[in-house]
C-alpha positions in Angstrom: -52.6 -35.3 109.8 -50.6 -33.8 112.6 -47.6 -36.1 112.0 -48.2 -35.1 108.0 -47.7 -31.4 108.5 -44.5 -32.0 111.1 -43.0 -34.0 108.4 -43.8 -31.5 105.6 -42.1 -28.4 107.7 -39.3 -30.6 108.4 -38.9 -31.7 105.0 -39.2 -27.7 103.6 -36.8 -26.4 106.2 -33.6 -29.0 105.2 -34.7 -28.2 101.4 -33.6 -24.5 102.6 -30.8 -25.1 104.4 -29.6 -26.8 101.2 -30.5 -24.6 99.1 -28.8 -21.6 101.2 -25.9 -23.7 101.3 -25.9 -23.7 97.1 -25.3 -20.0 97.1 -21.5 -19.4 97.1 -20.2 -16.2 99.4 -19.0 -14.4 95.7 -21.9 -14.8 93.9 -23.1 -11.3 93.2 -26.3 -10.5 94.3 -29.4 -10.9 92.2 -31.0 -7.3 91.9 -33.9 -6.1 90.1 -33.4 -2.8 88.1 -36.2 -1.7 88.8 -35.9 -1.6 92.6 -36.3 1.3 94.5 -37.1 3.3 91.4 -40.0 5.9 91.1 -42.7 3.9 89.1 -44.1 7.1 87.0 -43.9 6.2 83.2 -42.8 9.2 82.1 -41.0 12.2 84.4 -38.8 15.2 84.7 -36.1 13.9 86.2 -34.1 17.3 86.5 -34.6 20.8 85.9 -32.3 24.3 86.0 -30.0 22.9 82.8 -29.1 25.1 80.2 -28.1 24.0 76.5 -26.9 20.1 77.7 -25.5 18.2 75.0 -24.4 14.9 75.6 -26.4 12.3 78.0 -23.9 9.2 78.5 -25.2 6.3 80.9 -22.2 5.7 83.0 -20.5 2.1 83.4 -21.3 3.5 87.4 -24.6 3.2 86.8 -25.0 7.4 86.7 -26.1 9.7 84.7 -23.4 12.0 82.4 -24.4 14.9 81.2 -22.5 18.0 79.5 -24.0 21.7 79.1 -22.5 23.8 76.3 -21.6 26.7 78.6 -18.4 23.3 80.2 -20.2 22.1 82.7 -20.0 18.4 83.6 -22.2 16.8 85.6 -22.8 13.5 87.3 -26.4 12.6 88.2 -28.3 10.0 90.3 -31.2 8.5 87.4 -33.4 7.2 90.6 -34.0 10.5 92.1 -32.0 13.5 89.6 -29.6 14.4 92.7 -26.5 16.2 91.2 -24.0 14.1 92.9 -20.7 15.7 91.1 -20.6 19.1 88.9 -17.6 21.1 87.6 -16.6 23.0 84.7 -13.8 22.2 82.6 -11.3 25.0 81.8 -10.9 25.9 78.3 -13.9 25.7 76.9 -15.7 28.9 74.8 -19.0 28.6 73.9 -20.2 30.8 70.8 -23.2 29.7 69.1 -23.5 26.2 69.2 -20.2 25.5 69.8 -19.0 24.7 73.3 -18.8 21.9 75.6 -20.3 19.0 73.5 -19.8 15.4 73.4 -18.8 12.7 75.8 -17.6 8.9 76.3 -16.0 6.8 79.1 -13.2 4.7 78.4 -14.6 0.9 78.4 -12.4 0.3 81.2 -14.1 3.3 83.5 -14.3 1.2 86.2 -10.4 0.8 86.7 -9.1 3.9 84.9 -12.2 7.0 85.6 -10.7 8.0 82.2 -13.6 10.3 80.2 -13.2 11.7 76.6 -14.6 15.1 76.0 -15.1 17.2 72.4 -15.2 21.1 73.3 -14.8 24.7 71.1 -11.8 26.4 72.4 -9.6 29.5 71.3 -5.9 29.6 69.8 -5.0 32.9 69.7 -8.3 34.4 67.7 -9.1 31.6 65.6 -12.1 29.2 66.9 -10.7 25.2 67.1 -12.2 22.0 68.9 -10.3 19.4 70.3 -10.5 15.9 71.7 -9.5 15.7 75.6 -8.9 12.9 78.5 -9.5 13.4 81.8 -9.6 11.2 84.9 -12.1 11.2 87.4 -10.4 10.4 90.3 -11.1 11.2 94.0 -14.6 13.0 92.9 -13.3 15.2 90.7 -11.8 15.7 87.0 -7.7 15.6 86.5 -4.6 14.7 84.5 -6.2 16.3 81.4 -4.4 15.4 78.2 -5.0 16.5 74.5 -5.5 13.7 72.1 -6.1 15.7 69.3 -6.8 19.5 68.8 -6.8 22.0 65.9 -9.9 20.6 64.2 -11.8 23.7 62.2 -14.7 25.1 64.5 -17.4 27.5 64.0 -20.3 29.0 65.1 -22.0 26.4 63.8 -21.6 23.1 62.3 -19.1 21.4 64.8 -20.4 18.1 65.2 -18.8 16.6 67.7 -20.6 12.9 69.0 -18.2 10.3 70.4 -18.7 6.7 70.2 -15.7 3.7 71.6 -16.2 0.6 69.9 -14.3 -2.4 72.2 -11.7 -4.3 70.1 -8.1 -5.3 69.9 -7.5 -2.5 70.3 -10.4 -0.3 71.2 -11.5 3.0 68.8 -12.8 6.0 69.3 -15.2 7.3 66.5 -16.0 11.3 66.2 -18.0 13.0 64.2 -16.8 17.0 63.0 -19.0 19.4 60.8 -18.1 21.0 58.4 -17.5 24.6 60.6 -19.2 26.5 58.3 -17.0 26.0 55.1 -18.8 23.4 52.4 -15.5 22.6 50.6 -13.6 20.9 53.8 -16.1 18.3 53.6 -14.2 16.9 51.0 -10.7 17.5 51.7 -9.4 14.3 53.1 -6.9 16.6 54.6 -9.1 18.7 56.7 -10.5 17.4 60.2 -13.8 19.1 59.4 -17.0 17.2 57.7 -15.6 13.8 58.4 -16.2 10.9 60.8 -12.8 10.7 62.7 -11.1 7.4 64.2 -8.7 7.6 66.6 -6.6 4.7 68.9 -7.4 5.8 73.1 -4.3 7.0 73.3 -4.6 10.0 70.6 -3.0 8.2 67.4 -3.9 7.1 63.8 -5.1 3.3 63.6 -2.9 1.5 61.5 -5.8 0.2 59.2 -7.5 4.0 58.5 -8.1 4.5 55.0 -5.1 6.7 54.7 -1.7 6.0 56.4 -1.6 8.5 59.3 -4.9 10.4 58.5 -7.5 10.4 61.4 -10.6 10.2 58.5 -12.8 7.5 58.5 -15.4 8.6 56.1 -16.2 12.3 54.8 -18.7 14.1 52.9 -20.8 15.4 56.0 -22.4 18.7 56.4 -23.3 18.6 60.2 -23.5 15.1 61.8 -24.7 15.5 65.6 -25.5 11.8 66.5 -23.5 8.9 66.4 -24.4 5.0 67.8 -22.4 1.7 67.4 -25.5 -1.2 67.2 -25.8 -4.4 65.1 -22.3 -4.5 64.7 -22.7 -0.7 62.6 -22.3 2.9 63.0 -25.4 5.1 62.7 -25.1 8.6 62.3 -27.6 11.2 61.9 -27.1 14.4 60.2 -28.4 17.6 59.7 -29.4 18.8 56.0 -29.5 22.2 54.7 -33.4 23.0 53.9 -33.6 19.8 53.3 -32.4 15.9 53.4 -31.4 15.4 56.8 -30.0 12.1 56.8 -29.2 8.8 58.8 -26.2 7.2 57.7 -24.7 3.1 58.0 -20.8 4.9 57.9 -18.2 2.7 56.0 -14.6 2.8 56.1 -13.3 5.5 53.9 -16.9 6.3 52.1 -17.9 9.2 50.5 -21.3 10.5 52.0 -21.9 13.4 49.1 -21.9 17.1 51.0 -22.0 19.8 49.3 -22.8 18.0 46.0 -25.2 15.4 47.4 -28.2 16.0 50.1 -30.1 12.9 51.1 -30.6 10.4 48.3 -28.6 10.4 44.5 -31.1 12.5 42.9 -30.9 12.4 39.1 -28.4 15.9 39.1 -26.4 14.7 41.2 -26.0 11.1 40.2 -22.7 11.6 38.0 -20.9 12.5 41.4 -22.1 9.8 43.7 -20.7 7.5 40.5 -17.7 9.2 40.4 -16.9 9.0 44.6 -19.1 5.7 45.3 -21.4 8.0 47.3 -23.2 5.9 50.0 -26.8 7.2 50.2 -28.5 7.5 53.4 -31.0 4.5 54.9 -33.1 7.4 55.9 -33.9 11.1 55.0 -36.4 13.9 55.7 -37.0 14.8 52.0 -37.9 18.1 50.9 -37.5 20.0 54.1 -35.7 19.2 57.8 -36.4 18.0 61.0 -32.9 19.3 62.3 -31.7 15.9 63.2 -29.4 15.6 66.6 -28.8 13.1 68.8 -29.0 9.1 68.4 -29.4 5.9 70.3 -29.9 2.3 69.8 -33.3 0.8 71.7 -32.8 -3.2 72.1 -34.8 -3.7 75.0 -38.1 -5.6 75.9 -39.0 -3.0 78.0 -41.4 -0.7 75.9 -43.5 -3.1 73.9 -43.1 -2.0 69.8 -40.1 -0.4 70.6 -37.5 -3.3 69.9 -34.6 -2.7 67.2 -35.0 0.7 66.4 -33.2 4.1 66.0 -34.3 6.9 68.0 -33.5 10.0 67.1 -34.2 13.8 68.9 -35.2 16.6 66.5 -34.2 20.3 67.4 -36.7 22.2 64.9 -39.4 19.5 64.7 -39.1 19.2 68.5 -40.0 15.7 68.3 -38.5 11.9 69.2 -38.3 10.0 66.0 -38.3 6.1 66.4 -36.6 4.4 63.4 -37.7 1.2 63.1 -34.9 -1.3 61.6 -35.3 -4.4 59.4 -33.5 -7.9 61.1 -29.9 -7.0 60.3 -30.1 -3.2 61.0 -29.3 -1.9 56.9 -32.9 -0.7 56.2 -35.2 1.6 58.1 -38.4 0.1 57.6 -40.7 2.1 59.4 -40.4 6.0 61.4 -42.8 7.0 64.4 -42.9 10.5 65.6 -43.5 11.0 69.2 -43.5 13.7 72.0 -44.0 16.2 69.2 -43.6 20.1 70.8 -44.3 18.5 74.4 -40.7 19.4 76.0 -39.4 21.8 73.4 -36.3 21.2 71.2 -34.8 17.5 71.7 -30.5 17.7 71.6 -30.0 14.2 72.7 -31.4 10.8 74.1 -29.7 7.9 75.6 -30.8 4.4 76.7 -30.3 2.7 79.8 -28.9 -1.0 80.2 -32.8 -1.8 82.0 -34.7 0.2 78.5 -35.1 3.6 80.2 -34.8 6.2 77.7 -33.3 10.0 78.5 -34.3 12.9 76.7 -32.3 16.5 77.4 -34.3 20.2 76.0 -32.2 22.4 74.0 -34.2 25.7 74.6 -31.7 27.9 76.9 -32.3 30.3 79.7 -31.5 27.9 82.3 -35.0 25.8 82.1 -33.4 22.8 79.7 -35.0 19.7 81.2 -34.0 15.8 81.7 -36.5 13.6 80.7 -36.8 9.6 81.9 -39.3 7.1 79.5 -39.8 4.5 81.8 -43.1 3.1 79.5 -45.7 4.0 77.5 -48.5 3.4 79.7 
């Protein structure tokens, strides 16, 4: 027996040294994402914010966040430390307008380049623009202007940002329609549309028109905007009613101001006549005020799997949009959360399944949420 057990801890202790010897020096380290983290299933991760807009989960593994008022922030998800915070010149914030959406370049990691949408003033008239910076150094520089001038309003300035990787990468953005219906449907005009745009500020070759920025038109107010299952998704907001979620196709007609929601039988000669492409979802007779949009393709949350979820502003919920196998049919919507944080401007999800929620109610006591689980 004795001779037994001095054999078997011999034998165990060359199996390790073997095994140790398997691991090569640059093999990177295996981590669990869930390490260190606070184990609550659902908490405030940060407080004090006022009118955020855009949560982006950086390629540093950070929290983004914008505040309509310019300020960017930069925020640790494990414990809600502000670990970088500034204010980008320019901006004026009336109404909704303001700082609003945000993107990193895919190659963050190498460039710090971030893309940011805000309201701004040339000479009295209200205008949005797209802008670069670099984060360099821990702070923001080497601004540039990819494209300005777009029609701004009080209101209705859409303004979500999604980079699809390719040869060569594209930068989608969504505008509203600033408050004047008929833009919608000018391919001429910046506003109402869903922009595409090269990184480096000009037209792709292959947009429906030869040096027009437009990608589709037709919107009223589109405020959310993800790339999944090889589609865009964007959500919109109605007028009193139809809010919408939208599959956007190259150069398609989505219907505003003749069309809300669905082709309904008065409105069916213009979708003929323009190939209107109907939503894959909509609030019927009255609105949610539909905002901001993710993609959840985790394991993470059990149910939760392939689905759309969507913040509301006036419904003050989070609606989960359950997709069909190839993502072209919403077949089933869950409201969740309803009235528990207040008005819901945007949600995120993290590479691990952790979803982020930000308030929209003002006076300084907007909220970050983190969904961890359901439990």
């Amino acid at each position: 027996m004795r001779n037994r057990s001095f054999f078997s801890v011999c034998m165990l202790a060359v199996l390790s040294t073997v095994l140790f010897s398997c691991s090569r020096e640059d093999d990177p380290p295996v981590t669990n994402p869930d390490d260190n983290w606070p184990s609550d299933s659902i908490r405030v991760l940060k407080g004090g914010l006022n009118f955020p807009w855009e949560i982006v989960w950086g390629k540093d593994e950070h929290l983004w966040l914008t505040e309509r008022g310019g300020r960017v922030s930069r925020i640790d998800p494990r414990t809600g430390e502000t670990l970088f915070s500034t204010t980008l010149d320019g901006v004026v914030a009336r109404g909704e307008g303001g700082l609003l959406g945000m993107v990193q370049d895919p190659a963050f990691a190498q460039n710090g380049w971030i893309y940011f949408v805000h309201n701004y003033l040339e000479g009295d008239a209200y205008r949005e623009k797209l802008v670069r910076y670099r984060f360099t150094g821990g702070a923001l520089a080497d601004a540039k202007v990819l494209l300005d001038n777009i029609p701004a309003a009080n209101i209705h300035n859409g303004s979500r940002l999604v980079i699809v990787e390719g040869n060569p990468a594209v930068l989608y953005m969504t505008t509203g329609d600033a408050a004047n219906t008929a833009l919608a449907q000018q391919p001429g005009s910046l506003a109402g549309k869903v922009l595409r745009i090269l990184l480096d500020g000009s037209v792709p070759g292959d947009n429906p028109v030869a040096g027009n920025y437009y990608w589709s038109l037709g919107h009223r107010n589109p405020q959310g905007l993800v790339w999944a299952n090889n589609k865009l998704y964007a959500s919109e907001h109605g007028p009193n009613i139809e809010d919408e979620i939208n599959i956007i196709e190259k150069g398609r007609n989505y219907g505003w101001p003749s069309v809300n929601g669905p082709c309904d039988p008065g409105e069916q000669a213009f979708c003929d006549a323009n190939q209107v492409k109907e939503p894959i979802w909509s609030s019927g007779a009255s609105t949610v005020a539909a905002c901001g949009l993710d993609y959840y393709g985790s394991d993470r949350i059990p149910g939760w799997k392939n689905s759309l979820l969507m913040t509301s502003l006036k419904n003050a919920t989070l609606f989960r949009h359950q997709l069909n196998a190839d993502g072209t049919a919403i077949q089933s919507t869950e409201q969740l959360f309803r009235t528990r944080w207040g008005r819901l401007r945007d949600v995120c999800v993290s590479p691990a399944g952790r979803v982020y929620l930000c308030t929209s109610n003002g006076n300084n006591q907007d909220i970050l949420v983190e969904i961890s689980s359901l439990e």
